[in-house]
CHARMM internal coordinates of N, CA and C (Angstrom, degrees):
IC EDIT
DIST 1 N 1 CA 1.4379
DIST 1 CA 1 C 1.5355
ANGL 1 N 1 CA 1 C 108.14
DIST 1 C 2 N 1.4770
ANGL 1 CA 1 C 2 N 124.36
DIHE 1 N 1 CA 1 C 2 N 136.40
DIST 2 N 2 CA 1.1815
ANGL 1 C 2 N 2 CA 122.77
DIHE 1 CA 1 C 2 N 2 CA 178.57
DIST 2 CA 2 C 1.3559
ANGL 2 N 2 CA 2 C 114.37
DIHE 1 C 2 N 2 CA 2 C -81.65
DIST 2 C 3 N 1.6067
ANGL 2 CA 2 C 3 N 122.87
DIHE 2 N 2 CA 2 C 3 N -179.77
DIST 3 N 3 CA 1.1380
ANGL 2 C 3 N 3 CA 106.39
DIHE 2 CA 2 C 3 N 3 CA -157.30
DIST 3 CA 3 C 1.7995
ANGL 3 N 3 CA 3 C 112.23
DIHE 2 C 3 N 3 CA 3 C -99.13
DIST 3 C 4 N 1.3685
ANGL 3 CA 3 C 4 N 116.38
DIHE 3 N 3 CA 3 C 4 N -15.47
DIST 4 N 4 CA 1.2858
ANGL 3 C 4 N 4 CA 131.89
DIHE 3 CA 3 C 4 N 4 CA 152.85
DIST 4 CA 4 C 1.2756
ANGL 4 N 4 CA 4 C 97.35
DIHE 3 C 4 N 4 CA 4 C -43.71
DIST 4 C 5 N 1.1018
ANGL 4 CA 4 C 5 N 149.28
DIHE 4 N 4 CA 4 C 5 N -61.37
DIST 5 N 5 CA 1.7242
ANGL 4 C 5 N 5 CA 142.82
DIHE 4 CA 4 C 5 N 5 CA -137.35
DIST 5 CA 5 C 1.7817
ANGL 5 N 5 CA 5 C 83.94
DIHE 4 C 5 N 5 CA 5 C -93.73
DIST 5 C 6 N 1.2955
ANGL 5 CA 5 C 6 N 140.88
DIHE 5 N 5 CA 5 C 6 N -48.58
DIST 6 N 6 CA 1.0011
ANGL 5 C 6 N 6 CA 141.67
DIHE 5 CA 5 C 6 N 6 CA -166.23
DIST 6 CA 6 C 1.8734
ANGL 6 N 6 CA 6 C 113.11
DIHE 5 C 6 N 6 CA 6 C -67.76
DIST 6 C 7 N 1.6890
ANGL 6 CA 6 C 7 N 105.28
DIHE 6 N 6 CA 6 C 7 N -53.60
DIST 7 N 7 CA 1.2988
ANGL 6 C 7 N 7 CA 103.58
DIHE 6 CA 6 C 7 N 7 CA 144.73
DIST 7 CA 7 C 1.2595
ANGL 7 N 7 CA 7 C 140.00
DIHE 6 C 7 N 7 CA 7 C -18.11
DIST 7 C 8 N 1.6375
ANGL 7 CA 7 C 8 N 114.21
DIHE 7 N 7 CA 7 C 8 N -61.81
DIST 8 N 8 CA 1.1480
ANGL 7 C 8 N 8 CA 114.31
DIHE 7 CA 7 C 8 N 8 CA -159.50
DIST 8 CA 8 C 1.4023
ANGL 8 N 8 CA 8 C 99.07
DIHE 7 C 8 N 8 CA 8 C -84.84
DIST 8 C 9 N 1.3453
ANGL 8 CA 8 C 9 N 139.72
DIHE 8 N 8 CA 8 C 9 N -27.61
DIST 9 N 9 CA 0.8101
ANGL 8 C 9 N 9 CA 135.14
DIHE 8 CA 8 C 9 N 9 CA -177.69
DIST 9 CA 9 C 1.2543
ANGL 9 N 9 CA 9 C 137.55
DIHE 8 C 9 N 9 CA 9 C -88.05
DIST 9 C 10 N 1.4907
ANGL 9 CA 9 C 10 N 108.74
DIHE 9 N 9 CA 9 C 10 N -21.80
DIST 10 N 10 CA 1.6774
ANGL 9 C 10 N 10 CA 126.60
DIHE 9 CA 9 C 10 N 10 CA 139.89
DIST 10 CA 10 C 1.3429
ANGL 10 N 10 CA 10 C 107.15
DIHE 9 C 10 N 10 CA 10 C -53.19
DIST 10 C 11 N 1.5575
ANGL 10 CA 10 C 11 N 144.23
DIHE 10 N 10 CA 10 C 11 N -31.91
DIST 11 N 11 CA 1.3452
ANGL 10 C 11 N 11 CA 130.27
DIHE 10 CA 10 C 11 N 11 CA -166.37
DIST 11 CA 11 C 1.7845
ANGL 11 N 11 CA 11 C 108.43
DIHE 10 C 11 N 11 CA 11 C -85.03
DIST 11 C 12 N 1.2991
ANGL 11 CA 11 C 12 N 114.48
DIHE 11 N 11 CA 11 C 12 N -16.64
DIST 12 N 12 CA 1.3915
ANGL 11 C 12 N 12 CA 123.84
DIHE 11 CA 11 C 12 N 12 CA 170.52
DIST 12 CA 12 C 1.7748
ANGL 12 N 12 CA 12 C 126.96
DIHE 11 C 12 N 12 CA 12 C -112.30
DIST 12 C 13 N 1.5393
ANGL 12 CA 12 C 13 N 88.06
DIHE 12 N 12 CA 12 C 13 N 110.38
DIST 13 N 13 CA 1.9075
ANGL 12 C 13 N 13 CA 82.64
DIHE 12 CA 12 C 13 N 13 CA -167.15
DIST 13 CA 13 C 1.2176
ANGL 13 N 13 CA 13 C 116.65
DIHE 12 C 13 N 13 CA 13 C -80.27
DIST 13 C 14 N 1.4819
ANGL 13 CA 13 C 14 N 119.11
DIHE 13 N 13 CA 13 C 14 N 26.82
DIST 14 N 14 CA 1.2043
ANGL 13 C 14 N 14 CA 117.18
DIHE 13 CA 13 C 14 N 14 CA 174.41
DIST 14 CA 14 C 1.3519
ANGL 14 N 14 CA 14 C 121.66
DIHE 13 C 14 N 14 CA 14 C -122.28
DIST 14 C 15 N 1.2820
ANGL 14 CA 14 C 15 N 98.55
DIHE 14 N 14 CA 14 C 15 N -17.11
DIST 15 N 15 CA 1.8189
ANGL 14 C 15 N 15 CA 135.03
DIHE 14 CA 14 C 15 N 15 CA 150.53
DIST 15 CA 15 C 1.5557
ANGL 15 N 15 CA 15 C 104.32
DIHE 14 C 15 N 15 CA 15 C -44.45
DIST 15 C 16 N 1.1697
ANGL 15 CA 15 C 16 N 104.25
DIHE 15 N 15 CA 15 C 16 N -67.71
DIST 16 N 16 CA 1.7377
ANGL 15 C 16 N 16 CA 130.70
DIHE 15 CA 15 C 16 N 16 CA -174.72
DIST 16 CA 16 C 1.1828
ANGL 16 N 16 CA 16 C 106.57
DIHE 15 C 16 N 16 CA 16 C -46.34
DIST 16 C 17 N 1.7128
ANGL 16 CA 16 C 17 N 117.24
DIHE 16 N 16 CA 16 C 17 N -61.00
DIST 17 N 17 CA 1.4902
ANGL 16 C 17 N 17 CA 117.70
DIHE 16 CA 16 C 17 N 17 CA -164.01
DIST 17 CA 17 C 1.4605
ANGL 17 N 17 CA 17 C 101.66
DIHE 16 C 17 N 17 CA 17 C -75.99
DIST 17 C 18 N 1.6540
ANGL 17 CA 17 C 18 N 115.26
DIHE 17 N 17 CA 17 C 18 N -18.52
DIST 18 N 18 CA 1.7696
ANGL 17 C 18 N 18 CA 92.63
DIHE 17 CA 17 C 18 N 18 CA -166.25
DIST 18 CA 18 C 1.3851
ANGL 18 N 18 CA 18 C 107.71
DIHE 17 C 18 N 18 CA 18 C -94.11
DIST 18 C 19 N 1.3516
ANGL 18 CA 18 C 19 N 132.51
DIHE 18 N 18 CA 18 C 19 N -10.76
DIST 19 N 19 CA 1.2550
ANGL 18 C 19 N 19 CA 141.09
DIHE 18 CA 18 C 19 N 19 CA -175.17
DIST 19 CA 19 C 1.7820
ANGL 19 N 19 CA 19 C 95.42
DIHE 18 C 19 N 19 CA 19 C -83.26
DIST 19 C 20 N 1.4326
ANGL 19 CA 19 C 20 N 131.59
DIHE 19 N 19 CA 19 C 20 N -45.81
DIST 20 N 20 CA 1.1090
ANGL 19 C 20 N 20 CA 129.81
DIHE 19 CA 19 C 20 N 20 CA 157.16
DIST 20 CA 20 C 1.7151
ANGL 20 N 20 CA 20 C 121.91
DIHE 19 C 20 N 20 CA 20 C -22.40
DIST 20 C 21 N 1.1940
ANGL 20 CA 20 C 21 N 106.64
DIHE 20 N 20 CA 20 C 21 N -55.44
DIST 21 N 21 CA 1.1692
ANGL 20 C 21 N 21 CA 129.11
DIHE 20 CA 20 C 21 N 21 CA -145.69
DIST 21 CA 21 C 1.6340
ANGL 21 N 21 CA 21 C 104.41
DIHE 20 C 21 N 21 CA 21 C -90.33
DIST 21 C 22 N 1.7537
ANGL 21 CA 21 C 22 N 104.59
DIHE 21 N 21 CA 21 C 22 N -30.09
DIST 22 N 22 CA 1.0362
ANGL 21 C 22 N 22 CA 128.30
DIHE 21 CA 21 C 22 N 22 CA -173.26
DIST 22 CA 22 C 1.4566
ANGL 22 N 22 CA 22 C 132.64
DIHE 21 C 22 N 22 CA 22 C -124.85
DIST 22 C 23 N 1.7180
ANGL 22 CA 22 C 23 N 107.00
DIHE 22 N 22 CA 22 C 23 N 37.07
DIST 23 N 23 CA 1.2884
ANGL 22 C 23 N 23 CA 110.99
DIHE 22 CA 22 C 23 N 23 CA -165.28
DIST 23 CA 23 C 1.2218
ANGL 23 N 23 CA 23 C 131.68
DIHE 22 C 23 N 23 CA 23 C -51.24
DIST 23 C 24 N 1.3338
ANGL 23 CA 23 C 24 N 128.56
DIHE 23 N 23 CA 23 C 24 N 12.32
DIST 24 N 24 CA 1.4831
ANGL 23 C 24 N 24 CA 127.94
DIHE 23 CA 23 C 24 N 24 CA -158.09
DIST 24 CA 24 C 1.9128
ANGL 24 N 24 CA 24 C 88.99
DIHE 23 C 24 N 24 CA 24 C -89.27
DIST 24 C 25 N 1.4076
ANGL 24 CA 24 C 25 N 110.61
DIHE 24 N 24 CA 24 C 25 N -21.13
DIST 25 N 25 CA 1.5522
ANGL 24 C 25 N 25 CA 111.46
DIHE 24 CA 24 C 25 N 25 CA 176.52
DIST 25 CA 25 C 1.6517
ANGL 25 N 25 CA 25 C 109.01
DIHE 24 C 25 N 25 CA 25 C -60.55
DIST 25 C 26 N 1.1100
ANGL 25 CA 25 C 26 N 108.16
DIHE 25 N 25 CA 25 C 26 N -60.21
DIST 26 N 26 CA 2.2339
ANGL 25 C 26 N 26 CA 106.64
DIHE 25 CA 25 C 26 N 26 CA 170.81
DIST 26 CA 26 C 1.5005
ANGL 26 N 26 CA 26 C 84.20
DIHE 25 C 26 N 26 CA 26 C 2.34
DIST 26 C 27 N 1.5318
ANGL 26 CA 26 C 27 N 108.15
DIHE 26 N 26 CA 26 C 27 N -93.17
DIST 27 N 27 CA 1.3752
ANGL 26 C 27 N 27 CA 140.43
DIHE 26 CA 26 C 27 N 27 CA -137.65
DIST 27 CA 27 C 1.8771
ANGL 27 N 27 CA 27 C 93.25
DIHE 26 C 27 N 27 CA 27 C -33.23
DIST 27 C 28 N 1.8913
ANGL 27 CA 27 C 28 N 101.61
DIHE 27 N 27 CA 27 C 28 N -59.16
DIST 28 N 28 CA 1.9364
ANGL 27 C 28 N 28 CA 95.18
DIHE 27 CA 27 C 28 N 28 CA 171.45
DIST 28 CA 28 C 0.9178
ANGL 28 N 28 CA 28 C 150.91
DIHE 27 C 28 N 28 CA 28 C -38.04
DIST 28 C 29 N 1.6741
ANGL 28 CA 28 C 29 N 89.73
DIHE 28 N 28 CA 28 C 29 N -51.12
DIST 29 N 29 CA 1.2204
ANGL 28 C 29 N 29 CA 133.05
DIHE 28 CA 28 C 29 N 29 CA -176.02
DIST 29 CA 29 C 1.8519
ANGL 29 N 29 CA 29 C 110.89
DIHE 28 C 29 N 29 CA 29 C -62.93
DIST 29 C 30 N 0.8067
ANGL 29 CA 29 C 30 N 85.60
DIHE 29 N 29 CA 29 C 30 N -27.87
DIST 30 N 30 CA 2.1597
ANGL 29 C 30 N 30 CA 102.28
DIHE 29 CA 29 C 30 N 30 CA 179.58
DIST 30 CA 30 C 1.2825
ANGL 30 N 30 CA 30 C 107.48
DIHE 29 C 30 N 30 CA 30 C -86.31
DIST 30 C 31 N 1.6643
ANGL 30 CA 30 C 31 N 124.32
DIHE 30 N 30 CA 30 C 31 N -23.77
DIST 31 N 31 CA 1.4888
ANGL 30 C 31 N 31 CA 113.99
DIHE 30 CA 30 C 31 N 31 CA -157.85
DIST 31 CA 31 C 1.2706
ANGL 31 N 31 CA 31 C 85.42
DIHE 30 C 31 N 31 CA 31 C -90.77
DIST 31 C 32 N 1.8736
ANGL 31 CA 31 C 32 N 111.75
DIHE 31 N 31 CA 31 C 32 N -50.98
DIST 32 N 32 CA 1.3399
ANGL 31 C 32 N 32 CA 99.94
DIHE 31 CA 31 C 32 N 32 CA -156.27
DIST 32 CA 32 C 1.9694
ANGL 32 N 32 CA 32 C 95.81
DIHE 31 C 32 N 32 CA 32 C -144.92
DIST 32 C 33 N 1.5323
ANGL 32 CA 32 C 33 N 109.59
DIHE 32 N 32 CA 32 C 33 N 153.64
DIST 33 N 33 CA 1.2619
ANGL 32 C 33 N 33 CA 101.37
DIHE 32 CA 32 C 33 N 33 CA -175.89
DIST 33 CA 33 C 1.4934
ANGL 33 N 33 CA 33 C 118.81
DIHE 32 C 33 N 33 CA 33 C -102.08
DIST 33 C 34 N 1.7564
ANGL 33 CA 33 C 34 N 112.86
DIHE 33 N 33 CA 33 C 34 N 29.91
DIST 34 N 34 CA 1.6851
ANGL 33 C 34 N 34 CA 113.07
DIHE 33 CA 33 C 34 N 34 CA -179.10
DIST 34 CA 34 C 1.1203
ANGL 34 N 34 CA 34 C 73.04
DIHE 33 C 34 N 34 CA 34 C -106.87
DIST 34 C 35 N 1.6881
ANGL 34 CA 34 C 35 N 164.30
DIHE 34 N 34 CA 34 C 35 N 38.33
DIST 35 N 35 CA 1.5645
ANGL 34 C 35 N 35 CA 115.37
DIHE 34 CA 34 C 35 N 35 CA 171.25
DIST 35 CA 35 C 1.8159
ANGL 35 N 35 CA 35 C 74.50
DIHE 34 C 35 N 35 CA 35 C -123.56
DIST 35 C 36 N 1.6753
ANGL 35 CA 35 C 36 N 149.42
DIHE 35 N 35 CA 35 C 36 N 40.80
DIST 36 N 36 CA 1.0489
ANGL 35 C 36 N 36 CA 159.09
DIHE 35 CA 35 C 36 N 36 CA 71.52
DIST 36 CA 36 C 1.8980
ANGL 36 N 36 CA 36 C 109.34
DIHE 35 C 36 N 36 CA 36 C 18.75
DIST 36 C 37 N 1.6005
ANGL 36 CA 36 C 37 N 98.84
DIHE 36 N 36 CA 36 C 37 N -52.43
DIST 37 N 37 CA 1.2794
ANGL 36 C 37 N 37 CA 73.27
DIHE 36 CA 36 C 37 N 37 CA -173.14
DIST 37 CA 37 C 1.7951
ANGL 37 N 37 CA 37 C 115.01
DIHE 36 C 37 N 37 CA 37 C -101.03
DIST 37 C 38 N 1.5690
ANGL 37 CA 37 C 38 N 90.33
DIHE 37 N 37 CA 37 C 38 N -13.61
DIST 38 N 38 CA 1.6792
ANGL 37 C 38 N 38 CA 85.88
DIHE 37 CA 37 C 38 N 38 CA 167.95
DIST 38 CA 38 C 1.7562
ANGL 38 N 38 CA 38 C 120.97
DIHE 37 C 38 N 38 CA 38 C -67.36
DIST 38 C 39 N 1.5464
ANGL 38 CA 38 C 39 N 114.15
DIHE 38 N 38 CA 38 C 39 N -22.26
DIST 39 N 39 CA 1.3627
ANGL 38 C 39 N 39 CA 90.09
DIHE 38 CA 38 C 39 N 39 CA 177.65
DIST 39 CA 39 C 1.3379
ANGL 39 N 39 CA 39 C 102.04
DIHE 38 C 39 N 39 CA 39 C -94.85
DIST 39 C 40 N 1.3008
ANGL 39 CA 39 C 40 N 141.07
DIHE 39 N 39 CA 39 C 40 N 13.13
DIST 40 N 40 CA 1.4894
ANGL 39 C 40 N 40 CA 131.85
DIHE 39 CA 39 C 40 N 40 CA 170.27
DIST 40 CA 40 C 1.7579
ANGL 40 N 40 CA 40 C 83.80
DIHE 39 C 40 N 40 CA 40 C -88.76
DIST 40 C 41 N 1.0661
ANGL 40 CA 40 C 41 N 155.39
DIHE 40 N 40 CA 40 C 41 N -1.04
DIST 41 N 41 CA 1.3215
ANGL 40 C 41 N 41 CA 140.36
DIHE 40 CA 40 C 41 N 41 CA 147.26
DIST 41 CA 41 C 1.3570
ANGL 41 N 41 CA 41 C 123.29
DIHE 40 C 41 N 41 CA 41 C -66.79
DIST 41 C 42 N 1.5042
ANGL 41 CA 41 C 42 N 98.46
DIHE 41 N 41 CA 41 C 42 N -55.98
DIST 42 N 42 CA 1.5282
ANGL 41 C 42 N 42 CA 100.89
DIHE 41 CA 41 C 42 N 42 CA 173.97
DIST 42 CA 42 C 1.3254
ANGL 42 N 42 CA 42 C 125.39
DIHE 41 C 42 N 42 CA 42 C -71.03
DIST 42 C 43 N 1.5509
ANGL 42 CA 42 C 43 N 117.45
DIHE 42 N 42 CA 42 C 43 N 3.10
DIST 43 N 43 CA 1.1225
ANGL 42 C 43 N 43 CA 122.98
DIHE 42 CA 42 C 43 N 43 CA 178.10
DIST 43 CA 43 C 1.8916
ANGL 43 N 43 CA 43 C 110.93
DIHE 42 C 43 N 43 CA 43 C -86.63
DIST 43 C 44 N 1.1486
ANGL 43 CA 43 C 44 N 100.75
DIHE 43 N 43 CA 43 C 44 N -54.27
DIST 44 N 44 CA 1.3737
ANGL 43 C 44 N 44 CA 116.90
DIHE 43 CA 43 C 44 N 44 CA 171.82
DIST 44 CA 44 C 1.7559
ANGL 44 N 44 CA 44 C 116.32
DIHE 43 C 44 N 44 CA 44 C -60.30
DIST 44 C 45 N 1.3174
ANGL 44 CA 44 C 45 N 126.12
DIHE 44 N 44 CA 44 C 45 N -31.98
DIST 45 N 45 CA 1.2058
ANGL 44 C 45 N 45 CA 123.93
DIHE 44 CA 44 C 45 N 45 CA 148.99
DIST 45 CA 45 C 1.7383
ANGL 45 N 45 CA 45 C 120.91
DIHE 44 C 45 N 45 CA 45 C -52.81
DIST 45 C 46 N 1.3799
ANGL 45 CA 45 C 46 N 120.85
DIHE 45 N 45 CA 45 C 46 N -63.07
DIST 46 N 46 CA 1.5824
ANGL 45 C 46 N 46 CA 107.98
DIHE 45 CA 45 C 46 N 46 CA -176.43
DIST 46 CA 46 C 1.8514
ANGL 46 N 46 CA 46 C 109.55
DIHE 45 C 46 N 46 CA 46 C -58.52
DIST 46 C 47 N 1.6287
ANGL 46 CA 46 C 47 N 110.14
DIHE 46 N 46 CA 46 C 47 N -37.59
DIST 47 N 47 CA 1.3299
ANGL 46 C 47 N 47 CA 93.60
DIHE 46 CA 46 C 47 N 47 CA -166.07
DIST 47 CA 47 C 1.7210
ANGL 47 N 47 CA 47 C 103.39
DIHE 46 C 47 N 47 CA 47 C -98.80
DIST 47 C 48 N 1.0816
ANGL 47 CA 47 C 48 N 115.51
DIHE 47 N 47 CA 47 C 48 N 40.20
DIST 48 N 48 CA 1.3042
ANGL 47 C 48 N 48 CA 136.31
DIHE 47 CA 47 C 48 N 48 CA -170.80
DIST 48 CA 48 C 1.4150
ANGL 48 N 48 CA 48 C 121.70
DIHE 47 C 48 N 48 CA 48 C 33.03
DIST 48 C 49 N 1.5397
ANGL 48 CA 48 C 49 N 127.83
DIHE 48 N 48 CA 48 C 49 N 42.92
DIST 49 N 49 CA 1.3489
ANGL 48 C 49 N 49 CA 122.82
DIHE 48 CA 48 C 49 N 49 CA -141.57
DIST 49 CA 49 C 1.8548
ANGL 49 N 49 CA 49 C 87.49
DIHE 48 C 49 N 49 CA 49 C -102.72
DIST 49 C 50 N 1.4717
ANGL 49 CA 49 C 50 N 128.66
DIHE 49 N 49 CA 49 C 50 N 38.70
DIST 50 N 50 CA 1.3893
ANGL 49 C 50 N 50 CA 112.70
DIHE 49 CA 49 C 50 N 50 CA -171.54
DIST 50 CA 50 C 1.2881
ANGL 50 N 50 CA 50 C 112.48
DIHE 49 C 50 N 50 CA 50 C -109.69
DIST 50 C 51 N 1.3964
ANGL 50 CA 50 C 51 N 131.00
DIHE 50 N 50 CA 50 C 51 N 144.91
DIST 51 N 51 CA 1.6484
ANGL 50 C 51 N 51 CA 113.30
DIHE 50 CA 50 C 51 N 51 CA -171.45
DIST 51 CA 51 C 1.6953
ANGL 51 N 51 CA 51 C 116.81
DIHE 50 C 51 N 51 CA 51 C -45.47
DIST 51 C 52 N 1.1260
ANGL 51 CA 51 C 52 N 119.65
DIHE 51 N 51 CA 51 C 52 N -11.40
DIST 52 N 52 CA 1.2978
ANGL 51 C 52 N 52 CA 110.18
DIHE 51 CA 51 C 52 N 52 CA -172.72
DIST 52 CA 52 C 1.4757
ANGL 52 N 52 CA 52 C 96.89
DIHE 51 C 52 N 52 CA 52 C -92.81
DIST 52 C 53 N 1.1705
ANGL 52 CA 52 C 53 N 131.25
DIHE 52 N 52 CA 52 C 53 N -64.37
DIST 53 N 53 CA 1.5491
ANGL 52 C 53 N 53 CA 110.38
DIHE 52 CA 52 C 53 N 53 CA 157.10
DIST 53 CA 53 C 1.0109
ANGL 53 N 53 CA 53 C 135.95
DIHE 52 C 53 N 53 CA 53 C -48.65
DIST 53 C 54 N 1.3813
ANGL 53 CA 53 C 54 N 133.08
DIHE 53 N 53 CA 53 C 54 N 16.17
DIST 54 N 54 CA 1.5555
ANGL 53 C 54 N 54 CA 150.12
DIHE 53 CA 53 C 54 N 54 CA 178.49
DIST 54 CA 54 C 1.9059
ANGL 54 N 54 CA 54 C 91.23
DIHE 53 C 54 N 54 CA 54 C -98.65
DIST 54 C 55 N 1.3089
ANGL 54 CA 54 C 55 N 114.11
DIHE 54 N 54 CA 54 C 55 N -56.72
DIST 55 N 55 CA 1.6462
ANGL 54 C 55 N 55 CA 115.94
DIHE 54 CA 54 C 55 N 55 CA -152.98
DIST 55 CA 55 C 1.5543
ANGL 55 N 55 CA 55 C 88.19
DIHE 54 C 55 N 55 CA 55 C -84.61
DIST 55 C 56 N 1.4718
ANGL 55 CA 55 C 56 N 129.72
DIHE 55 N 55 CA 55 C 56 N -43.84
DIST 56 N 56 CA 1.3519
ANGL 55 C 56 N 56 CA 123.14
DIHE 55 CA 55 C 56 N 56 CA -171.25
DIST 56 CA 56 C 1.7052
ANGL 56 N 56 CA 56 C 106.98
DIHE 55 C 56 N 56 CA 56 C -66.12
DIST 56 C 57 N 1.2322
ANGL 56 CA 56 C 57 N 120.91
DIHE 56 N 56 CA 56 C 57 N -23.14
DIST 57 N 57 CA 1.1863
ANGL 56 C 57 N 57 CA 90.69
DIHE 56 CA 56 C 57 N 57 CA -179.92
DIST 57 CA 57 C 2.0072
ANGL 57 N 57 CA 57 C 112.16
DIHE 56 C 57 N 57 CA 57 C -106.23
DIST 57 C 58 N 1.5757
ANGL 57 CA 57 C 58 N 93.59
DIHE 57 N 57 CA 57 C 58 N 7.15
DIST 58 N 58 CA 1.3992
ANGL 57 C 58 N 58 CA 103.18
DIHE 57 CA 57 C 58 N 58 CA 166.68
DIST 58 CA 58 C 1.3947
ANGL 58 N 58 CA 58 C 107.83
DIHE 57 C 58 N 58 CA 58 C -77.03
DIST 58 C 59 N 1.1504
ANGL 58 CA 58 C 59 N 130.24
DIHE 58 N 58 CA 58 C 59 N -21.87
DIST 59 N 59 CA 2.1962
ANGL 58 C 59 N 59 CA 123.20
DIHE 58 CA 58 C 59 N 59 CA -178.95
DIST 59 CA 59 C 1.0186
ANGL 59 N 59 CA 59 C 66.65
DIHE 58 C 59 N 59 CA 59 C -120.21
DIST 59 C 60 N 1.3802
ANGL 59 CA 59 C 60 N 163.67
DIHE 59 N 59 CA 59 C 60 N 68.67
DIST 60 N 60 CA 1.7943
ANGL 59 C 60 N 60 CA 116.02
DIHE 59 CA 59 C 60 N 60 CA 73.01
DIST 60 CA 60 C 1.5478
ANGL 60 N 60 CA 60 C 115.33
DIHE 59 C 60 N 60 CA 60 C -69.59
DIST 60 C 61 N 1.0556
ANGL 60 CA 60 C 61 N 93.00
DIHE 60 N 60 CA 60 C 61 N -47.06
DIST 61 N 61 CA 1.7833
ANGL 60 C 61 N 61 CA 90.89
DIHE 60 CA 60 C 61 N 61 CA -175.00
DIST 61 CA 61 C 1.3073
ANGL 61 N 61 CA 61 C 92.71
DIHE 60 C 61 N 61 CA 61 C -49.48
DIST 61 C 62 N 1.4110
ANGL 61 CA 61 C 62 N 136.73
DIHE 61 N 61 CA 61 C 62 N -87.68
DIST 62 N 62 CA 1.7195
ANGL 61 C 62 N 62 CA 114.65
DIHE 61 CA 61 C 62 N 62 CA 160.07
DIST 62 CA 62 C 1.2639
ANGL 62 N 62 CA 62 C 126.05
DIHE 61 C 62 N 62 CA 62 C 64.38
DIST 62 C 63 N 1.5135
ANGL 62 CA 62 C 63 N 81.36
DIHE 62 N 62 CA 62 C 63 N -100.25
DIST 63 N 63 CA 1.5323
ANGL 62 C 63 N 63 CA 123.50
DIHE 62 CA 62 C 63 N 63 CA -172.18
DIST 63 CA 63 C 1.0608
ANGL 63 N 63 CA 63 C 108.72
DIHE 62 C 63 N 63 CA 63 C -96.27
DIST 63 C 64 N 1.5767
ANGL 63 CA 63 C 64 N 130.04
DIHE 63 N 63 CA 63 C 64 N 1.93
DIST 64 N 64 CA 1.8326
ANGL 63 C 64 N 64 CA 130.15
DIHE 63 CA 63 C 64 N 64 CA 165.06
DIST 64 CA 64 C 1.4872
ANGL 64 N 64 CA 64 C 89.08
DIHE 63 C 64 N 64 CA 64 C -79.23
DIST 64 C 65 N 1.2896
ANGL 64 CA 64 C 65 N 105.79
DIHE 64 N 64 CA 64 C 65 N -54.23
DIST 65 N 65 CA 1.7400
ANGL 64 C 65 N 65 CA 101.03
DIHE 64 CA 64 C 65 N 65 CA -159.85
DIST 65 CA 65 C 1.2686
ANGL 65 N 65 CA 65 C 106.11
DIHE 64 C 65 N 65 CA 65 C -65.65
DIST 65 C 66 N 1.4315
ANGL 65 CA 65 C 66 N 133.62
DIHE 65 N 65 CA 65 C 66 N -45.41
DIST 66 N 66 CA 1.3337
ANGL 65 C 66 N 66 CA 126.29
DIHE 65 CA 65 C 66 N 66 CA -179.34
DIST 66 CA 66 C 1.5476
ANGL 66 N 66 CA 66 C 111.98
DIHE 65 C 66 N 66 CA 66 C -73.12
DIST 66 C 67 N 0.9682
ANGL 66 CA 66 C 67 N 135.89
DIHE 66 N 66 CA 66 C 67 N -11.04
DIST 67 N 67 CA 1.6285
ANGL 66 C 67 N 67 CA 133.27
DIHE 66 CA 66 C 67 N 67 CA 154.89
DIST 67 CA 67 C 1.5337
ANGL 67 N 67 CA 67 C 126.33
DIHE 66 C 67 N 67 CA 67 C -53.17
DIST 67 C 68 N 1.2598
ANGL 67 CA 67 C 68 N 78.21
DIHE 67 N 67 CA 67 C 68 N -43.44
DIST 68 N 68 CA 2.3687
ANGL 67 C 68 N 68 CA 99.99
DIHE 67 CA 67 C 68 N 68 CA 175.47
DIST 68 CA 68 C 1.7262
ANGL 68 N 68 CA 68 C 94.02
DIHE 67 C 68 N 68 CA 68 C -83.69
DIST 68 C 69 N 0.9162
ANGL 68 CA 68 C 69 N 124.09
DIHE 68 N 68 CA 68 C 69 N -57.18
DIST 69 N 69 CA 1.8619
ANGL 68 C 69 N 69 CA 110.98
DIHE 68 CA 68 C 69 N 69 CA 158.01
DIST 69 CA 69 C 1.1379
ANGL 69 N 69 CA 69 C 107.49
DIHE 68 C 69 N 69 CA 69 C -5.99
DIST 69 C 70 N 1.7881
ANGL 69 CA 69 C 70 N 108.83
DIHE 69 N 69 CA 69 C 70 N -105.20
DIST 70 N 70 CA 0.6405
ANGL 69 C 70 N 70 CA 119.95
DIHE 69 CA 69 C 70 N 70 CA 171.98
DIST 70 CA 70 C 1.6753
ANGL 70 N 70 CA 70 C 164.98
DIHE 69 C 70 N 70 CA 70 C 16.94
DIST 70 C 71 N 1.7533
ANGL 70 CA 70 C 71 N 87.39
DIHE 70 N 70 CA 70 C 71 N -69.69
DIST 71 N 71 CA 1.3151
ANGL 70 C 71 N 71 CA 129.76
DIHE 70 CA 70 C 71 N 71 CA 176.76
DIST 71 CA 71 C 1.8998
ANGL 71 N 71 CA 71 C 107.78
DIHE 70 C 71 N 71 CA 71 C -71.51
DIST 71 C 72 N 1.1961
ANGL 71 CA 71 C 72 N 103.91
DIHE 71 N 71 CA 71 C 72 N -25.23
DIST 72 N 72 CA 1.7262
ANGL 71 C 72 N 72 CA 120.35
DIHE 71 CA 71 C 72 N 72 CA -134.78
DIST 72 CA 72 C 1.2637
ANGL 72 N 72 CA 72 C 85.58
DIHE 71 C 72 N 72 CA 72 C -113.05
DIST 72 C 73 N 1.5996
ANGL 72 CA 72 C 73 N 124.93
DIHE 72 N 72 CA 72 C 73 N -38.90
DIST 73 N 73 CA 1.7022
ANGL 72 C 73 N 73 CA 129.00
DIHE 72 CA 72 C 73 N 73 CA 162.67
DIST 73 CA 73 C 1.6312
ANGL 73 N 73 CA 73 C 116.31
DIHE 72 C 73 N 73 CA 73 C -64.84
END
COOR INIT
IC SEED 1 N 1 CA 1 C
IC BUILD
């Protein structure tokens, strides 16, 4: 692995822990350094870090707060 690819992935600890967690990536990650950006995809999918899991769990809160509204009227 070059040292850019190692960089970048030391610079994100969430990068870090899932490649940990998930070594079968090394093996990609060694052949070639574009599939870098597929596991920063698949990374952001398990720990849900993607705008659509950004807004879905923004209208729940939403709808937490307007429930206690609600309740409180």
């Amino acid at each position: 692995m070059d040292l850019f690819t190692i960089n970048q992935i030391r610079s994100n600890p969430n990068l870090y822990s899932y490649l940990r967690e998930n070594s079968t990536w090394y093996k990609y990650l060694n052949r070639n350094r574009a599939n870098l950006k597929s596991l920063d995809e698949e990374m952001k999918k398990k720990y849900k870090l993607t705008p659509e899991d950004k807004i879905e769990k923004f209208s729940r809160s939403i709808d937490l707060i307007s429930t206690f509204m609600d309740v409180l009227n």
